[in-house]
C-alpha positions in Angstrom: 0.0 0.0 0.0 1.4 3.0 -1.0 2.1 5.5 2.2 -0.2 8.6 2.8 1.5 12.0 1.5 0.5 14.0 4.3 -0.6 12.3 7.7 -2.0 14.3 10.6 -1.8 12.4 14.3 -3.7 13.6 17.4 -3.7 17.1 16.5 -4.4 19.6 19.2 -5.6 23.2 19.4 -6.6 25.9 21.3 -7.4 29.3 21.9 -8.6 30.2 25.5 -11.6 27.9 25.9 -11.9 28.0 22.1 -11.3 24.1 21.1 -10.0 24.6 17.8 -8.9 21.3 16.9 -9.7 18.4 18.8 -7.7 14.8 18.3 -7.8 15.4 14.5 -6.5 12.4 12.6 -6.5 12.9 8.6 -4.4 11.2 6.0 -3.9 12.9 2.5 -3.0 10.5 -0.6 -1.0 11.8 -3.4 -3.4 13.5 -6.8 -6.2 13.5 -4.3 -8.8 16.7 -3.9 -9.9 16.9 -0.8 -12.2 19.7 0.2 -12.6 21.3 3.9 -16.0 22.3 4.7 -17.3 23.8 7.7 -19.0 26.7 9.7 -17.1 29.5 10.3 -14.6 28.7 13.3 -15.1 24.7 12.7 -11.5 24.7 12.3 -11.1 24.1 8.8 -8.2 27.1 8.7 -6.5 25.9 11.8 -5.8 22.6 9.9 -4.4 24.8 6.8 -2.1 26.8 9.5 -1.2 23.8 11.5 -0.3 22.0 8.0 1.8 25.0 6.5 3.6 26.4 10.1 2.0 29.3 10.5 0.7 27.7 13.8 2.0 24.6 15.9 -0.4 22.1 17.4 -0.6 22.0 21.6 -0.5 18.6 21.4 0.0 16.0 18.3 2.2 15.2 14.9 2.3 16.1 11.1 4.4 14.0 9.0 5.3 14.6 4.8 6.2 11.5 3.2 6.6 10.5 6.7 8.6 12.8 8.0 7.9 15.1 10.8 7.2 18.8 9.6 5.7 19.6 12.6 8.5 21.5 14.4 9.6 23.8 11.5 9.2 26.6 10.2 6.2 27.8 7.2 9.6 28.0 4.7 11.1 25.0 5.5 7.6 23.7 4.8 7.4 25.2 1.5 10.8 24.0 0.6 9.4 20.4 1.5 6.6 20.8 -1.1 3.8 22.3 0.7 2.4 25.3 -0.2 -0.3 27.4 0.1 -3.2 30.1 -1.4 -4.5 33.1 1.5 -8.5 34.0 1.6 -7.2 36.9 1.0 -4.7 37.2 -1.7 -1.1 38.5 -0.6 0.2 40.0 -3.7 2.6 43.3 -4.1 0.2 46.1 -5.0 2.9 48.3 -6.7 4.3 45.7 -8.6 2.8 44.2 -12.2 1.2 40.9 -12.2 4.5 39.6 -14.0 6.6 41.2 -11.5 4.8 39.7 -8.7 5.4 36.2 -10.4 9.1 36.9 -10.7 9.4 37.8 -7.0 7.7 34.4 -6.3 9.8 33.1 -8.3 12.6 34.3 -6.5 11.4 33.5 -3.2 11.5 29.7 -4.0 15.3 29.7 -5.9 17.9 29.8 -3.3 20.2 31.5 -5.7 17.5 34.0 -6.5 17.9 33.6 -9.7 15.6 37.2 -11.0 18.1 39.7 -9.9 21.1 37.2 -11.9 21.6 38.7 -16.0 22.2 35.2 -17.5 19.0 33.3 -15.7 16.4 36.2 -16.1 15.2 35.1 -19.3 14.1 31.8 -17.8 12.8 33.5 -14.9 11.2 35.1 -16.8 9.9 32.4 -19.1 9.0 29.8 -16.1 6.3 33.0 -14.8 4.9 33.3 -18.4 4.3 30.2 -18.6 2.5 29.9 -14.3 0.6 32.8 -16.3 -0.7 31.5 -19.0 -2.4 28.1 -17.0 -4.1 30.3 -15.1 -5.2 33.0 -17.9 -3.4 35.7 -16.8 -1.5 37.0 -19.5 -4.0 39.4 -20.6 -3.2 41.1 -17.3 0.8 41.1 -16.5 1.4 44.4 -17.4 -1.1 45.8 -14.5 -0.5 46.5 -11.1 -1.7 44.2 -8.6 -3.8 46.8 -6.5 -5.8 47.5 -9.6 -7.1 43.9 -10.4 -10.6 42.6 -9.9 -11.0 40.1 -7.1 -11.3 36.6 -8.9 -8.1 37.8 -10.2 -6.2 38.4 -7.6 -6.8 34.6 -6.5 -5.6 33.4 -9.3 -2.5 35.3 -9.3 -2.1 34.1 -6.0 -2.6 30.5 -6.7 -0.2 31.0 -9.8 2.3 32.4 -7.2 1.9 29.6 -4.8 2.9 26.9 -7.7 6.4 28.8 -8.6 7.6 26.3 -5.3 6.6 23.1 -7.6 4.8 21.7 -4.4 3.1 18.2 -4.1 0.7 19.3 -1.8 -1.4 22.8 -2.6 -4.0 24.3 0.1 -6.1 27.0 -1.1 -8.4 28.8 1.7 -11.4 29.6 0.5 -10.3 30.4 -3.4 -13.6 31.2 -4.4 -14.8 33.8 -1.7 -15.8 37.6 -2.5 -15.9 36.4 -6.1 -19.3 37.1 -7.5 -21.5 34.4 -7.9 -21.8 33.9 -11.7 -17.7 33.8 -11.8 -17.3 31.2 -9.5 -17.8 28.0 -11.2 -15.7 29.8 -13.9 -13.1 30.5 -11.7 -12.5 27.0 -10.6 -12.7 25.6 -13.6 -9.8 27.8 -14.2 -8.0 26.9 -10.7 -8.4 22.7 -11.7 -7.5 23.0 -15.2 -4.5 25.0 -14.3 -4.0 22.0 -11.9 -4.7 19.5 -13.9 -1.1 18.5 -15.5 0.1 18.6 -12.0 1.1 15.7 -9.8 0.0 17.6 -6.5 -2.2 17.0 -3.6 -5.0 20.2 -3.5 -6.8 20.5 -0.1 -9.6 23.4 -0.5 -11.1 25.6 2.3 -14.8 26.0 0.7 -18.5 27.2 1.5 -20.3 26.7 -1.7 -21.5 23.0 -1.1 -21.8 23.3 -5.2 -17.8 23.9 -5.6 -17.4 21.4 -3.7 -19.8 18.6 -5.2 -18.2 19.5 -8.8 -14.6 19.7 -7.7 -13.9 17.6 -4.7 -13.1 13.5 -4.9 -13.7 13.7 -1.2 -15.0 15.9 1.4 -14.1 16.3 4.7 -16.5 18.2 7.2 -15.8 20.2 10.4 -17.6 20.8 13.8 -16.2 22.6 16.9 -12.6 21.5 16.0 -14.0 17.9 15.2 -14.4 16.1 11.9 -18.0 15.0 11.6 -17.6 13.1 7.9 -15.2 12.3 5.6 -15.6 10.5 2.7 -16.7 10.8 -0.9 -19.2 14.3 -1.8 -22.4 12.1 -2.0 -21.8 10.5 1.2 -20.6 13.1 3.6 -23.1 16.0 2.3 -25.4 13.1 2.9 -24.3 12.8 6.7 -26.9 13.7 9.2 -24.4 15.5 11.1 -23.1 17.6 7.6 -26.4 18.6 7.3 -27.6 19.4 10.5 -24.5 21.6 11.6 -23.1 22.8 7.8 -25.3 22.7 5.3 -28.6 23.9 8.1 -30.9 21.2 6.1 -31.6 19.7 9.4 -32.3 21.7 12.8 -31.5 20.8 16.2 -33.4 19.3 18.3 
């Protein structure tokens, strides 16, 4: 049996009397999309910052390929192969969309390889290409504080890739997008994905995203995982329903 790419062991969280994450166990195979659904506060985003480094479990274990990532670092992380998308984009305003990709770029060479003469036309190169999967060439000569929402995500997706990750996590890609853009705007996100060999776990709301794009769903209470499984069967789940989707009321 091939070893899980990402396993999470007895993970532990709190803020004040805030039980973020409670005990969470969750394994994550390679090509798999996995989406994270939730109210807000379920802990769906604590997982995401527990996973990347940007905060560290009270109590419990993350292992990559089996090796323990817990302890380090979010850019020792990304230099592992995990990387991730913000809910809301974190993009240099001043700068051009291309430039932006170029400093992204240069984040994730060690050699930083932008600002060196005789490697800036593959720099260069290597962000025209991140740009044109995710149909953003029309836009690399324009600042990044003047683009529209939707794109801003993708630019920051695009920006996430320049690390070549296996694993991707995106939080919440699709929100302040209108609603007529967002099935657009994923189908742009997958097929941007879809030559890659990567792991994507999504943050989402829209239980329709998630039935069209998820091969599995996994669904969060009060820091506890209530379902996981495939779309059908955990939107299904009386607990999904009664404390995400609101199809069934308390008692």
């Amino acid at each position: 049996m091939t070893p899980p790419l990402l396993e999470a062991r007895g993970l532990n969280k709190r803020f004040g009397a805030v039980v973020a994450a409670a005990d969470l166990q969750v394994d994550l195979a390679a090509g798999e999309r996995v989406s994270l659904i939730g109210s807000n506060g379920a802990g769906k985003t604590t997982l995401v910052n527990m996973i990347t480094g940007y905060l560290k479990p009270d109590e419990g274990q993350i292992l990559l390929e089996g090796r323990d990532i817990t302890p380090l670092a979010p850019r020792a992380i990304t230099r592992l192969g995990v990387a991730r998308s913000f809910q809301i984009p974190q993009l240099c305003g001043d700068l051009t969309v291309l430039d932006n990709m170029l400093v992204a770029n240069a984040c994730h060479d060690p050699g930083l390889s932008f600002w060196k003469p005789a490697r800036r036309a593959e720099t260069i190169a290597r962000a025209e290409a991140l740009l044109e999967r995710f149909r953003l060439q029309e836009h690399r000569h324009r600042r990044g504080a003047e683009l529209p929402g939707g794109v801003r995500k993708l630019l920051d997706i695009a920006m996430a890739l320049s690390a070549e990750p296996r694993l991707l996590l995106l939080d919440e890609p699709t929100s302040g997008v209108a609603a007529e853009e967002k099935f657009p705007m994923m189908d742009t996100i997958m097929g941007g994905l879809a030559d890659a060999h990567m792991t994507v776990l999504f943050v989402e709301h829209d239980m329709d995203i998630v039935e069209r794009y998820a091969s599995r769903v996994i669904a969060f209470y009060a820091g506890r995982i209530i379902a996981d499984g495939a779309p059908g069967e955990a939107l299904a789940s009386a607990d999904v329903r009664r404390y995400v989707t609101g199809e069934l009321i308390a008692e």
